[in-house]
C-alpha positions as CSV (number, residue, x, y, z in Angstrom):
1,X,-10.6,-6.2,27.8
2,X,-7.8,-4.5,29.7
3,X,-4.1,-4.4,29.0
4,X,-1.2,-2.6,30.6
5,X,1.4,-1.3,28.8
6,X,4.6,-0.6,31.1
7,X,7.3,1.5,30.5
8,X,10.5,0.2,28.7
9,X,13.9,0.5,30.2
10,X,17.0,-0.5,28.2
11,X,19.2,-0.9,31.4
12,X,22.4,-0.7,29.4
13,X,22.6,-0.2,25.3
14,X,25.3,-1.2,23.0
15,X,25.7,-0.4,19.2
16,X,27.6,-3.7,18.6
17,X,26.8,-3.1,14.2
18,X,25.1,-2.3,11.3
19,X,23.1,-4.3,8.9
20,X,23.9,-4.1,4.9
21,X,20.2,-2.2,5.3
22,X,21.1,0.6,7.4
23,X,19.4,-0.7,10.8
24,X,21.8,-1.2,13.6
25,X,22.5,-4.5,15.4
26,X,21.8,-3.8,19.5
27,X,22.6,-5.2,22.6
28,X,20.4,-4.5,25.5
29,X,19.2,-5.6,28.8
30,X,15.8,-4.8,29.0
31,X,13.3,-4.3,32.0
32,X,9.8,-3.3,32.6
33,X,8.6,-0.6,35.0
34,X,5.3,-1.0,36.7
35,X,4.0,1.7,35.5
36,X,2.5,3.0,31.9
37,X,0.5,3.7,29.6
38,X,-3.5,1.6,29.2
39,X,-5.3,0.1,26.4
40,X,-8.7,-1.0,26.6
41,X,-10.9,-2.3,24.0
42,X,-14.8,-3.5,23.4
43,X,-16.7,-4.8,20.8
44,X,-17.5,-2.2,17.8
45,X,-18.9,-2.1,14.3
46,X,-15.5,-0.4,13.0
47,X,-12.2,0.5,14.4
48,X,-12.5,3.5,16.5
49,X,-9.2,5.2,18.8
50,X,-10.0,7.5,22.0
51,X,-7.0,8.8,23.7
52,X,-7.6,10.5,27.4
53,X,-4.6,10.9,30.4
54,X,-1.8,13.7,30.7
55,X,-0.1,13.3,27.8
56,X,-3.2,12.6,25.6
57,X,-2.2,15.6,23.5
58,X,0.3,14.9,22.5
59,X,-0.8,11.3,21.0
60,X,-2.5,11.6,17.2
61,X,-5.5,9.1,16.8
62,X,-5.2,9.1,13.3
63,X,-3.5,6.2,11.1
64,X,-0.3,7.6,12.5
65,X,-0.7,6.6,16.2
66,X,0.9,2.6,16.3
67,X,-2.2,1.4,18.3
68,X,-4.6,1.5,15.0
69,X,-1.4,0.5,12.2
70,X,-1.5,-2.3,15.4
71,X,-5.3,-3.2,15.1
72,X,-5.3,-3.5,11.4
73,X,-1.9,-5.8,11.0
74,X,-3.3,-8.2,13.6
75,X,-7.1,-7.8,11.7
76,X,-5.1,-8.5,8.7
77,X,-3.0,-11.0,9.9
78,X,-6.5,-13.2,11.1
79,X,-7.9,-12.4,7.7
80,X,-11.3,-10.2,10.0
81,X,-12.3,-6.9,9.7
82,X,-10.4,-4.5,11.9
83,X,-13.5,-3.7,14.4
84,X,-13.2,-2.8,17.9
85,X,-13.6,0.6,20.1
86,X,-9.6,0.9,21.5
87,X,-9.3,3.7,24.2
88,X,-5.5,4.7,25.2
89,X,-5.0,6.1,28.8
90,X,-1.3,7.8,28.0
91,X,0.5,8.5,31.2
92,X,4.2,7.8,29.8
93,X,5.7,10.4,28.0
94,X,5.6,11.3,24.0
95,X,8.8,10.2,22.0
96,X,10.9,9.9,25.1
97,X,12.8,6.7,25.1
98,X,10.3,4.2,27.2
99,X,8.9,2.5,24.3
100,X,5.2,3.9,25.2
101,X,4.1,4.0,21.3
102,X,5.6,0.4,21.3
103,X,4.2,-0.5,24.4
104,X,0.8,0.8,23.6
105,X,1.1,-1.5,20.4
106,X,2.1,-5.0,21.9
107,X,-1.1,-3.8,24.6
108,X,-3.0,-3.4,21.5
109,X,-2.4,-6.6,19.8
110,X,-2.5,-8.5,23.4
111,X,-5.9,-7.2,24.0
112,X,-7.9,-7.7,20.6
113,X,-6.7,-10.9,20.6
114,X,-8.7,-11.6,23.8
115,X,-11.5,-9.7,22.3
116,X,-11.8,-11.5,18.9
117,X,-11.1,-15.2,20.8
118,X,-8.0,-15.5,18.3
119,X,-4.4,-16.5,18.4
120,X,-1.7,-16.4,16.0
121,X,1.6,-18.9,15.8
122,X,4.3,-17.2,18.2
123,X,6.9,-16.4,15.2
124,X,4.1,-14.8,13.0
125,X,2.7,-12.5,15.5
126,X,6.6,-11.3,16.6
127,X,7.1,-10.8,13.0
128,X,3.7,-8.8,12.9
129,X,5.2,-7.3,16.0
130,X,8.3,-6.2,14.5
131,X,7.2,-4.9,11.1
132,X,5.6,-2.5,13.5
133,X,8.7,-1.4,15.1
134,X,11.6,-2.5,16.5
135,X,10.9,-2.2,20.3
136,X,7.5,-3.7,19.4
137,X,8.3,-7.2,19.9
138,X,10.3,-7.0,23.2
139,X,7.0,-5.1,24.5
140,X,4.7,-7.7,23.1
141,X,7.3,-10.1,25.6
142,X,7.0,-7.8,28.3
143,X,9.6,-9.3,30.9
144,X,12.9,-8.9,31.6
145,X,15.4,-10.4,28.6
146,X,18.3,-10.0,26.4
147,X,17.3,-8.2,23.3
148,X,19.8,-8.4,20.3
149,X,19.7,-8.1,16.5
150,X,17.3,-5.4,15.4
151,X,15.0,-6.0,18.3
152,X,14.0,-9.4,17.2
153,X,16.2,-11.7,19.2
154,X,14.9,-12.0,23.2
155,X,16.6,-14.3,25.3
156,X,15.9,-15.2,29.2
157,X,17.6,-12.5,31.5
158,X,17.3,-12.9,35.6
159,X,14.8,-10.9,37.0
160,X,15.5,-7.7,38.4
161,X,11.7,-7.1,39.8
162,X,11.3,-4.8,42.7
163,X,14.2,-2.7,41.6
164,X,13.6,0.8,42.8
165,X,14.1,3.7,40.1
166,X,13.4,6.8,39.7
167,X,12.1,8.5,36.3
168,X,13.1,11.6,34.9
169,X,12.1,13.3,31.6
170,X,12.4,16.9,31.1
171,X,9.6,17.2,28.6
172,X,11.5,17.2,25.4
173,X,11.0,14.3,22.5
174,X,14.1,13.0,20.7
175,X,13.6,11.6,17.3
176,X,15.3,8.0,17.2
177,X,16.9,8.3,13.7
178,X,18.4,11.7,14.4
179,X,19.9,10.4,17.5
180,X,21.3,6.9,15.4
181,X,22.5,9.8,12.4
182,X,24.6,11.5,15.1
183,X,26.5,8.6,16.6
184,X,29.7,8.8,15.6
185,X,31.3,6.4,17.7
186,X,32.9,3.1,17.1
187,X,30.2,0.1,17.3
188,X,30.7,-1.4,21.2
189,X,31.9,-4.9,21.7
190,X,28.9,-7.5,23.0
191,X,29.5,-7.6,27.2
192,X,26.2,-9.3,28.2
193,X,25.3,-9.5,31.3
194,X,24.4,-12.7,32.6
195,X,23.8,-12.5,36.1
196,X,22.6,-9.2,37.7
197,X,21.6,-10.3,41.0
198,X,22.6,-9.9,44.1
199,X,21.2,-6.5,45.4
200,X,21.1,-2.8,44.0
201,X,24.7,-2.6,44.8
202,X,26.0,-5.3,42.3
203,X,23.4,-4.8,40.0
204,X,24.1,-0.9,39.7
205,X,28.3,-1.7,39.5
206,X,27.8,-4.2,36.7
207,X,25.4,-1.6,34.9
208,X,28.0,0.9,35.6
209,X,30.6,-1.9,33.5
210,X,28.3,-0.9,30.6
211,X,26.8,2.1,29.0
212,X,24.4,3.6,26.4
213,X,25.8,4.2,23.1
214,X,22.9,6.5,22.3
215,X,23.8,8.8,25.0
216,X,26.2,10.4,24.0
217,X,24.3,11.7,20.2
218,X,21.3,12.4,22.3
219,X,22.8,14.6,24.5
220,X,24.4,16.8,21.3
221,X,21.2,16.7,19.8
222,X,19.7,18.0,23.2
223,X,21.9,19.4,26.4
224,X,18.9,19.1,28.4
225,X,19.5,15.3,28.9
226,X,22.9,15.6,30.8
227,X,20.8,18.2,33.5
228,X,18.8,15.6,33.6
229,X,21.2,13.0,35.0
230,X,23.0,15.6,36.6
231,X,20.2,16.4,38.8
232,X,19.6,12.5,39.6
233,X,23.2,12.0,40.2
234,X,22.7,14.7,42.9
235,X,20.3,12.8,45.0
236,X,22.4,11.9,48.0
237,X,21.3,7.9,47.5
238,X,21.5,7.2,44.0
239,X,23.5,4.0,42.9
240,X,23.2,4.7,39.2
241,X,21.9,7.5,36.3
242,X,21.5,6.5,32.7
243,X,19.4,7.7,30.0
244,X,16.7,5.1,28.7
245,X,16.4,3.9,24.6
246,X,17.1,7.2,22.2
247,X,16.4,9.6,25.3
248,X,15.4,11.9,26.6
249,X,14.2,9.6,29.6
250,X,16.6,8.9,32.2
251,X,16.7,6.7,35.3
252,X,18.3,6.5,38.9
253,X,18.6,3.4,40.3
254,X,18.2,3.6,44.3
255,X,18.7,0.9,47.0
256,X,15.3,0.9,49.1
257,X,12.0,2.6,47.8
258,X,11.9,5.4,50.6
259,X,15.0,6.5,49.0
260,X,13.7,6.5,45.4
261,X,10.4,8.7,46.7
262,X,13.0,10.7,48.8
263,X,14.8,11.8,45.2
264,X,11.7,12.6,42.8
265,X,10.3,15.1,45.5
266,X,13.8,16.7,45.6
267,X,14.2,16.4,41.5
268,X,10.3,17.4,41.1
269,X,10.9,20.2,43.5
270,X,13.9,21.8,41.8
271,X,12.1,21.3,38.1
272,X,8.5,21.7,38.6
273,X,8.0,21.3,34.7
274,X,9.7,17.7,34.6
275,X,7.7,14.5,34.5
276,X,9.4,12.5,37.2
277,X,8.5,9.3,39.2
278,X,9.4,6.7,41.7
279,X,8.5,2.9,40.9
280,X,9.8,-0.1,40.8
281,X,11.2,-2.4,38.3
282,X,8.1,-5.8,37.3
């Protein structure tokens, strides 16, 4: 069994609150890339995690790594023992704003569900999902949507598939909390965006309407993230740079795929040491 885990791109992020709890209240448009990370699994006689790919080491496969706390919620959850052989292929980067951990998790629970022939109701496993973390459940939905709340509400969004972009991530992790701790801004109004169709051109000016809170606190908490943009803002054809999630991955959008290939060899060239790559949006 065989599930791919794409890459997570909150297209615009606003901090519209905060919850009597401490976790903040979002508003997001949300969109896949196709590419990411792989999750695999077979039949085993206990629960066993590989991890191979170029950024395997940086991924622990002990209880810490999201795919196993994934493996035995959902074993829990069906009331079985948590038994199958999982191997990760990790090609996203570490920590870096994509939702790859979370990704890696709904691909988890997507897969052993196929392998143990099983099926929970939709509202327990998105509350399994979200017990796990917060961009878990808009992962485990894997199209494009309106996430609000804490990362529990998804709503239909148009599609925005075949989008060209351009990845960027200058090999540093950002710690989500730190970057929520250091916001110091007023929470954002709610501007949804209804209707991002009609080309690159209007979807990149009505992105450009919005922003993402978190940029600004990631960007004190590490400069390297506004070089980053910089240097994508530089490519002659680029409609749009903004950073993704808590950082430090950021994304150009571009009009036709020649162009967004034409910009990560220029980017790549320039900073050799930066993961970077063209795709589209699913």
């Amino acid at each position: 069994m065989d599930e791919f885990a794409p890459a997570k791109l909150n297209l615009y992020l606003h901090v519209t609150g905060r919850r009597d709890d401490g976790y903040h209240l979002l508003e997001s448009l949300v969109a896949f890339a196709d590419m990411g990370d792989r999750v695999s699994v077979a039949a085993s006689s206990d629960l066993r995690l590989s991890v191979e790919g170029p950024f395997a080491a940086q991924v622990p496969n002990d209880d810490g790594n999201l795919v196993l706390q994934a493996a035995r919620a959902l074993a829990a959850a069906l009331d079985r023992p948590p038994a199958a052989e999982i191997r990760l292929t990790k090609t996203l980067p570490v920590a870096s704003g994509i939702g790859g951990g979370s990704a890696d998790a709904a691909a988890t629970l997507r897969a052993l569900l196929r392998l143990w022939d099983a099926a929970l109701p939709a509202p327990a496993l998105m509350d399994l999902a979200l017990r796990l973390g917060a961009d878990v459940p808009v992962c485990l939905h894997g199209r494009t949507c309106h996430l609000s709340g804490i990362g529990e509400r998804l709503d239909p969004a148009p599609s925005v598939a075949d989008q060209p972009i351009v990845l960027v991530n200058p090999g540093v992790g950002v710690s989500t909390p730190a970057v929520f701790k250091a916001r110091q801004a007023p929470f954002s109004s709610p501007l949804r965006l209804t209707d991002p169709s009609g080309g690159p051109h209007a979807l990149a000016q009505a992105l450009a309407q919005r922003r993402n809170d978190l940029a600004p606190p990631a960007i004190s908490l590490e400069p390297t993230i506004a070089d980053v943009l910089a240097a994508i803002e530089a490519t002659p054809s680029c409609l749009l740079a903004r950073m993704s999630g808590s950082g430090a991955t950021c994304f150009g959008l571009f009009e036709t795929v020649d162009q967004a290939h034409t910009a990560a060899r220029e980017i790549a060239t320039q900073q050799p040491s930066w993961w970077v790559e063209a795709t589209r949006l699913r």
